[in-house]
C-alpha positions in Angstrom: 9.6 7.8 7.3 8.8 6.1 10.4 5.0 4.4 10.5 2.9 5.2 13.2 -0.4 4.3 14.8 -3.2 7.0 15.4 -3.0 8.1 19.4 -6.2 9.8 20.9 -6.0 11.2 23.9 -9.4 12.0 26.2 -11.3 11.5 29.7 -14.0 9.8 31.1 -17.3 10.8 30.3 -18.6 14.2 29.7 -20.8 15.4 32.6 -19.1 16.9 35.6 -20.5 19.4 37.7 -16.3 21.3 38.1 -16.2 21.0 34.0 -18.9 24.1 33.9 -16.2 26.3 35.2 -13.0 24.6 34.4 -13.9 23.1 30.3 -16.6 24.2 28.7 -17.9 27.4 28.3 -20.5 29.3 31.0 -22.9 30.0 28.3 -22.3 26.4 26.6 -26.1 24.6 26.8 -25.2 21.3 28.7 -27.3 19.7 25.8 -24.1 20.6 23.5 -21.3 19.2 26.1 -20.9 16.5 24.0 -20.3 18.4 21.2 -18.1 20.6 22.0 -15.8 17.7 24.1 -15.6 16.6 20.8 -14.2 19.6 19.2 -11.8 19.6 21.9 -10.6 16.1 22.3 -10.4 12.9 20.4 -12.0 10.2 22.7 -13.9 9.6 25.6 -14.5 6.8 28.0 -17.8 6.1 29.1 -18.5 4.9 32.0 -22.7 4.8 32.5 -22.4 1.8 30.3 -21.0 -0.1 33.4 -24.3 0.9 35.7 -27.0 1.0 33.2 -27.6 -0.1 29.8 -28.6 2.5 27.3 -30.7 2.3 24.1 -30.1 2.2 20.2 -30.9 5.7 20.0 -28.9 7.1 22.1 -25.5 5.2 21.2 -27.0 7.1 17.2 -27.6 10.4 19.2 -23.8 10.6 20.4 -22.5 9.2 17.2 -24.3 12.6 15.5 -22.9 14.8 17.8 -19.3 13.9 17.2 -16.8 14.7 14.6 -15.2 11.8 12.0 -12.2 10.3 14.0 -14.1 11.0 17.4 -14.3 7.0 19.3 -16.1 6.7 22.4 -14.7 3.5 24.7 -17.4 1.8 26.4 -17.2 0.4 30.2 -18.9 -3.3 29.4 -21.6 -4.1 32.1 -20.6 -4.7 35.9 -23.2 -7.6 35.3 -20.7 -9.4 33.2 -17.8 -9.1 35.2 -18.6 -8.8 38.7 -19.1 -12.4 39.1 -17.5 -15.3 40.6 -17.1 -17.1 37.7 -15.8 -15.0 34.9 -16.5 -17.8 32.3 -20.3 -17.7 33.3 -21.2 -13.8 32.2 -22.1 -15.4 28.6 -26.1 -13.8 28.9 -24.8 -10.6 30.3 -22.4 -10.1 27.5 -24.4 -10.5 24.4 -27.3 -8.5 26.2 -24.7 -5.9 26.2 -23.4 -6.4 22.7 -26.8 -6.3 21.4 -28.0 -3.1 23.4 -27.3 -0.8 20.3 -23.6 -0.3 20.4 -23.3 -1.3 16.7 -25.3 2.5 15.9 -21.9 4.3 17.0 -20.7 2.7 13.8 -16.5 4.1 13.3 -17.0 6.1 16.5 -17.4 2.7 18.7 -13.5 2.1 20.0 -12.4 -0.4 22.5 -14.4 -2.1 24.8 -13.2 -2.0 28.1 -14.0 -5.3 31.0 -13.0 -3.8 34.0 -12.5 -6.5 37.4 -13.0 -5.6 40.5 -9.9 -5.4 42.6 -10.2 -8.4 44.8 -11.0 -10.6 41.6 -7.7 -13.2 41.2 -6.4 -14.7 38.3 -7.8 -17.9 37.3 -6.0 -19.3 34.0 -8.8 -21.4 33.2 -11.6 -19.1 33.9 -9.7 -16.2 32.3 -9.8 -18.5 29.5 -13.3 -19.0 29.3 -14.2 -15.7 29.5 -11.9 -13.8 26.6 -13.5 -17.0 24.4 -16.9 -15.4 25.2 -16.4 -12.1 23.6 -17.7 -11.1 20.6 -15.5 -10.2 17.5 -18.3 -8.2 16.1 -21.7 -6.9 16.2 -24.0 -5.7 13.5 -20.9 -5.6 11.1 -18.8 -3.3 13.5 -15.7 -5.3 14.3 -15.2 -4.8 17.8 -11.7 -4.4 20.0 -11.3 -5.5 23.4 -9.2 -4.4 26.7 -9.4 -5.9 30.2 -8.4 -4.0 33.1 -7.2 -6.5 35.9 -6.7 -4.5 39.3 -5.4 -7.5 41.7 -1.3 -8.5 41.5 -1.7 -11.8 40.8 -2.3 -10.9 37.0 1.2 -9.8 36.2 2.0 -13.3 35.5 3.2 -14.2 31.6 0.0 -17.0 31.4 -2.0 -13.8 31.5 -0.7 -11.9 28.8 -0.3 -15.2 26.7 -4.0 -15.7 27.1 -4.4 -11.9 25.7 -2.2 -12.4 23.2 -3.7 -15.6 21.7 -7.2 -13.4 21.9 -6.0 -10.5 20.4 -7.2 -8.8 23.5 -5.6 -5.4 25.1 -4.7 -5.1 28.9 -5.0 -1.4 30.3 -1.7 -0.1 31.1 -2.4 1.9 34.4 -0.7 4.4 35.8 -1.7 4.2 39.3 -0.6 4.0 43.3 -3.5 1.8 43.3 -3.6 -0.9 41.1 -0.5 -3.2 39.1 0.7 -1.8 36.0 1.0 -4.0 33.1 2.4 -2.5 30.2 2.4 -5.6 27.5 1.5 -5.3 24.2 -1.0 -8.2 23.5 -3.0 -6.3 20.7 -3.1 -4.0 17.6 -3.9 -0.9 20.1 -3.1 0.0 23.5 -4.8 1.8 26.3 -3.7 3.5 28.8 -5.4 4.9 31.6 -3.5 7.5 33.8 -4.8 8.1 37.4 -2.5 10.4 39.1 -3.7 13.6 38.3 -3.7 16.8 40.9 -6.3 19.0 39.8 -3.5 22.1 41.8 -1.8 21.6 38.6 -3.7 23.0 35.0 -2.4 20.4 33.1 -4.0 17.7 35.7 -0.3 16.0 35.2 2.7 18.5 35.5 4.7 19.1 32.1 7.6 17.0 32.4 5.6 14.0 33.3 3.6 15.0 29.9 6.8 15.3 28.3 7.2 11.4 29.2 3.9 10.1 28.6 4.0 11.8 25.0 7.4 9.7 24.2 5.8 6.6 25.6 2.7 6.9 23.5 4.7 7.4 20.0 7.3 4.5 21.4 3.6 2.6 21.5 2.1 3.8 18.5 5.3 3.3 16.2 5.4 -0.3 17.3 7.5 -0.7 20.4 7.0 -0.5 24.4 8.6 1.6 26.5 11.9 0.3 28.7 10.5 2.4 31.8 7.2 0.6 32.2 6.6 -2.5 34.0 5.8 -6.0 31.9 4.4 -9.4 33.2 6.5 -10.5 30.7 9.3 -8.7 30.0 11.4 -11.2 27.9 8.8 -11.1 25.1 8.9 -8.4 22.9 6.3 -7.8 20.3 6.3 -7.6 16.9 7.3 -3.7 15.2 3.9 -2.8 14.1 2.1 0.6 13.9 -0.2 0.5 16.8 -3.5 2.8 17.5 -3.2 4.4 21.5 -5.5 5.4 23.6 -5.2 7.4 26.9 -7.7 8.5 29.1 -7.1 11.2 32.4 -9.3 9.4 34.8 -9.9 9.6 38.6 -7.3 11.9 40.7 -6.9 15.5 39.2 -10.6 15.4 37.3 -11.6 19.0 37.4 -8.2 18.9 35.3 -8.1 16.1 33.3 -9.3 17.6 29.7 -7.0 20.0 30.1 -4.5 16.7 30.6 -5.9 15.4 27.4 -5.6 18.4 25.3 -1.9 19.2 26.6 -0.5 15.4 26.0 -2.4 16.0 22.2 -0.5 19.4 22.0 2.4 17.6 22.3 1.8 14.6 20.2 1.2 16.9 17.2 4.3 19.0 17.3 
């Protein structure tokens, strides 16, 4: 019997003007959105962490309006990593990490850094800043992904750094931003941004098809062949791996229908 991670498949967020008339129902109270994106996917990425912090009470409200399994993903703070010097968002991050996130208890998942585009890789900075990040808050053992958007992070120093952290790098699927499809952690995330919302599955099926294989590949311990790697001549080691993907961007009037298909096909 082959071993396998648990994949979860969602969006980002869960207020969306086209999502009355596309997701949820039209007599659905927008107070109970969150509920019933629950009941319909398995994760969600939220993204008003990034502009605005949020309180203890609500991080418990969403946690009692989700099933058991449910993880939210938070965005950390733009204050923390739209800086110059990544190594010197130190305040910013343990403001965050003490904001209340511990009250989502098992439904906290990764946290995800995201860099602005222009930012560059700087080994030592880089350095300085996964050292910074906290392995847990509150008791809640926390998981981290970066997102670099700028080329000059597909470079094996990067991932090394990662690795040595135990850190995740988003694997993007994008015309936008690099790709980077290393495993450096004991989960993966995924992001896929080329969505058409013409098409009810935000992603047509056989790309689906594609992106289900290469989630199981993930989660059963492996990386795909057909992605690209900073470091392709380092393989890691066969372990069961939790997954994460998220529909975000292009195609978003579509994208929980995205989630729900790729689940469909996970579960068969």
């Amino acid at each position: 019997m082959i071993m396998t991670g648990t994949i979860r498949t969602g969006i980002g967020g869960w207020t969306f003007d086209p999502w009355n008339e596309s997701f949820y129902p039209s007599d659905l109270p927008k107070k109970r959105q969150l509920e019933y994106a629950g009941s319909k996917l398995s994760t969600i990425e939220v993204n008003g962490t990034f502009y605005r912090s949020q309180t203890p009470a609500t991080f418990a409200k969403w946690a009692s309006e989700v099933p058991e399994g449910f993880v939210f993903s938070l965005k950390a703070p733009r204050f923390a990593v739209n800086r110059r010097v990544l190594a010197e968002g130190g305040e910013s991050i343990e403001r965050f990490a003490q904001s209340g996130i511990a009250e989502l208890g098992d439904h906290l998942g990764p946290i995800l850094w995201q860099f602005a585009a222009t930012k560059q890789f700087d080994p030592e900075d880089f350095d300085g800043f996964l050292a910074l990040l906290p392995k847990s808050v509150g008791g809640v053992p926390l998981r981290h992904v970066v997102e670099p958007r700028h080329e000059s992070f597909v470079a094996p120093e990067f991932v090394d750094l990662c690795r040595k952290a135990g850190v995740a790098i988003v694997c993007a699927d994008s015309g936008e931003h690099p790709q980077i499809a290393d495993v450096t952690a004991d989960f993966v995330y995924l992001r896929l941004q080329r969505g058409d919302e013409a098409v009810e599955t935000c992603y047509p099926p056989a790309a689906l098809d594609d992106w289900a294989n290469r989630l199981r590949t993930f989660a059963e311990g492996g990386e795909p062949s057909d992605l690209r790697k900073a470091d392709p001549d380092r393989m890691p080691d066969k372990t069961p791996r939790d997954v994460f993907a998220y529909f975000i961007r292009s195609g978003k009037p579509r994208a929980p229908h995205g989630a729900m298909a790729l689940m469909d096909r996970l579960s068969r």
